[in-house]
KEKE-3310 file (N, C-alpha, C; in steps of 0.2 Angstrom, whole numbers, plus 5000, padded with zeros to 4 digits):
npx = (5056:5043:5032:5026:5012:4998:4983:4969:4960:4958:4957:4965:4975:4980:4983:4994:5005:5007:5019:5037:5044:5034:5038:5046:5057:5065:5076:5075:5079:5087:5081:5090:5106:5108:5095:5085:5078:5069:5066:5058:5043:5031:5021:5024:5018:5021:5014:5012:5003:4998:4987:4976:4969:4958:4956:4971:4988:5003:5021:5034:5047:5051:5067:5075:5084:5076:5062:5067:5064:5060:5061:5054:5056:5043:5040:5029:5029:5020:5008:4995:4993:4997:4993:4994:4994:4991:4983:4994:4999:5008:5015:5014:5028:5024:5035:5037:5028:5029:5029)
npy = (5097:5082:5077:5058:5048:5034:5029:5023:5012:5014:5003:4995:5001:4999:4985:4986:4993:4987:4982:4981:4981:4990:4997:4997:5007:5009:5020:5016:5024:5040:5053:5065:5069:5069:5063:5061:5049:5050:5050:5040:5033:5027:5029:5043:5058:5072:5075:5085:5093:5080:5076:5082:5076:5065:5046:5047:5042:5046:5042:5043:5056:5062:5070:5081:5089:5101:5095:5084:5068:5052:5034:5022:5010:5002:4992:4983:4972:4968:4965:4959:4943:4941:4954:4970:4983:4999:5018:5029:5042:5058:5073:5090:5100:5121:5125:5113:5114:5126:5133)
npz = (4975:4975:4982:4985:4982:4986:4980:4990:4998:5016:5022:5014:5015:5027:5027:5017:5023:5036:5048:5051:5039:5027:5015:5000:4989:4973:4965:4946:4935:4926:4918:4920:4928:4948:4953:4966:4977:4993:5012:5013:5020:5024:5037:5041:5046:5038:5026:5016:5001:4999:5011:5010:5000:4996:5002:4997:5003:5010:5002:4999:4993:4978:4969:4959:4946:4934:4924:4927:4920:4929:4932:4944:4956:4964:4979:4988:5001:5008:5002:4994:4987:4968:4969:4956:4953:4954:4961:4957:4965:4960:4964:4959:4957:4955:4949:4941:4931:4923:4907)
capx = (5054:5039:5029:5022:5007:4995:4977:4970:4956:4960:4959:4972:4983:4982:4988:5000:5008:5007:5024:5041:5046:5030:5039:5054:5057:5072:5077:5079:5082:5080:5086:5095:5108:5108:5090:5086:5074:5070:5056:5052:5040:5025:5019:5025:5015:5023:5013:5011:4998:4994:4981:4971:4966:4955:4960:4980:4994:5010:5023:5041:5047:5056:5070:5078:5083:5069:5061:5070:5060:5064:5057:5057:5051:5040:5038:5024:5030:5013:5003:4990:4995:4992:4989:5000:4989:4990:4985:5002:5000:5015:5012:5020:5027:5025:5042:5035:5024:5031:5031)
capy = (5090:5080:5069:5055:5045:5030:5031:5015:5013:5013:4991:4991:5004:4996:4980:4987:4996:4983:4979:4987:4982:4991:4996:4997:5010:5009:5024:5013:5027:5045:5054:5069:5065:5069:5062:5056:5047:5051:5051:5034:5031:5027:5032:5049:5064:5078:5072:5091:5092:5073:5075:5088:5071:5057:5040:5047:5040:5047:5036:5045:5061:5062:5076:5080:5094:5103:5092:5078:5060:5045:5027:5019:5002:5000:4984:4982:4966:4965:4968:4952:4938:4944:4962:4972:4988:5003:5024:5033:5051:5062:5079:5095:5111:5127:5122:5109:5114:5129:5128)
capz = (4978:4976:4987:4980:4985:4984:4982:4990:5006:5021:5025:5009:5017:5032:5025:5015:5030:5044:5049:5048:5032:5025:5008:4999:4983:4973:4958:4941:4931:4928:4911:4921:4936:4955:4955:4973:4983:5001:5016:5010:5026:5023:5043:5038:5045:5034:5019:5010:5000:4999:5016:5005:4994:4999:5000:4996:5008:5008:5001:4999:4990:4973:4968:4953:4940:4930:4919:4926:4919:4932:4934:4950:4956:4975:4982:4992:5004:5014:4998:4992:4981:4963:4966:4954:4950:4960:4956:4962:4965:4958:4967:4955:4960:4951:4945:4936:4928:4921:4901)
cpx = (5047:5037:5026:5019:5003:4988:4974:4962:4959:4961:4966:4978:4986:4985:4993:5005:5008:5013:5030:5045:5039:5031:5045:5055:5066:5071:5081:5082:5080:5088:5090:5097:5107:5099:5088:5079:5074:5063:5055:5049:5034:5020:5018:5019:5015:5020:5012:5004:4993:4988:4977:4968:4962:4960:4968:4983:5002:5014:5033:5041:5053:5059:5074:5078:5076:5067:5065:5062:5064:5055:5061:5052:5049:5038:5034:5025:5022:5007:4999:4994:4994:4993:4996:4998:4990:4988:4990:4999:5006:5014:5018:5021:5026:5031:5041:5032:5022:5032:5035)
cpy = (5089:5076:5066:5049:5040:5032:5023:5017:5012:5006:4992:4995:5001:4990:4980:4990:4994:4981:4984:4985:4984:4992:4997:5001:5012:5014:5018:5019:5034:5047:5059:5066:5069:5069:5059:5055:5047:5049:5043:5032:5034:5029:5040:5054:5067:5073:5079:5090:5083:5074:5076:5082:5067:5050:5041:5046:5041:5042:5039:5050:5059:5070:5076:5087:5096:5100:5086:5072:5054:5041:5026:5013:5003:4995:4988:4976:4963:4964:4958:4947:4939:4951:4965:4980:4992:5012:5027:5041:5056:5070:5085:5101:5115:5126:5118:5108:5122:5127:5134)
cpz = (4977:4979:4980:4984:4982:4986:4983:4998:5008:5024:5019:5011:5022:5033:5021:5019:5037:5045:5050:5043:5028:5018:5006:4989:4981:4966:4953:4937:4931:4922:4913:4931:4942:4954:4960:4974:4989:5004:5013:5017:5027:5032:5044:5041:5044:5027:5013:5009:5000:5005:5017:5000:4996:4998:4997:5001:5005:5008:5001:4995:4985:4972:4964:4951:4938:4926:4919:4925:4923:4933:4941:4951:4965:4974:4988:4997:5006:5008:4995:4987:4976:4961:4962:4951:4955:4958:4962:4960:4964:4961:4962:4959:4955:4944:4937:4930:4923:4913:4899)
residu = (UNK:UNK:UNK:UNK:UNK:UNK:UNK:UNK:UNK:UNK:UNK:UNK:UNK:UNK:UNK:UNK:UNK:UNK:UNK:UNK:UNK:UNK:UNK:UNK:UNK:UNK:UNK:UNK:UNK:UNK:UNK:UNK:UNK:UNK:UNK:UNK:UNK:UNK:UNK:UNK:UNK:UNK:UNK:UNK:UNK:UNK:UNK:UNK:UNK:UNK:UNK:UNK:UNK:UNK:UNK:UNK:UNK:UNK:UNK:UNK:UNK:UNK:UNK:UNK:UNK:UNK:UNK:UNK:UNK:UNK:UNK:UNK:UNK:UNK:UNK:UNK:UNK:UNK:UNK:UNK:UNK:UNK:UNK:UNK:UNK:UNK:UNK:UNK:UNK:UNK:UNK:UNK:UNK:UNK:UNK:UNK:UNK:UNK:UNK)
# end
């Protein structure tokens, strides 16, 4: 399992996280199956190593085979008019990074 996080100040997390539809992440695709999404809940106090980072906010966990490759799309609702840029934090395990 991987967390996965946003690096962003603290005013842009707090408007990207004001409400309860704070965000909404759907799996497009992933080249091996039972790839899941979960945790999406950006409030989240079990962040892992995301709270070892600066400016990173936990954002939902991805799970997959070894060497699985997936896209997924996150909507921001609260997010500015415009903004479309963001750095996402993909967090690895041992696993992953096994060659």
């Amino acid at each position: 399992m991987n967390c996965v996080g946003i690096r962003c100040s603290p005013e842009v997390w707090n408007t990207l996280t004001n409400g309860t539809k704070a965000i909404a992440v759907r799996l497009k695709s992933s080249n091996k199956p039972r790839t899941e999404i979960g945790g999406v809940d950006p409030h989240s106090s079990s962040t892992g190593f995301l709270e070892h980072l600066p400016n990173v906010h936990y954002l939902f966990w991805i799970n997959g085979e070894p060497r699985a490759k997936a896209s997924v799309e996150i909507i921001f609702p609260n997010a500015l008019d415009g903004t479309r840029r963001a750095e996402i934090i993909v967090g690895k395990t041992p696993i992953d990074t096994k060659l």
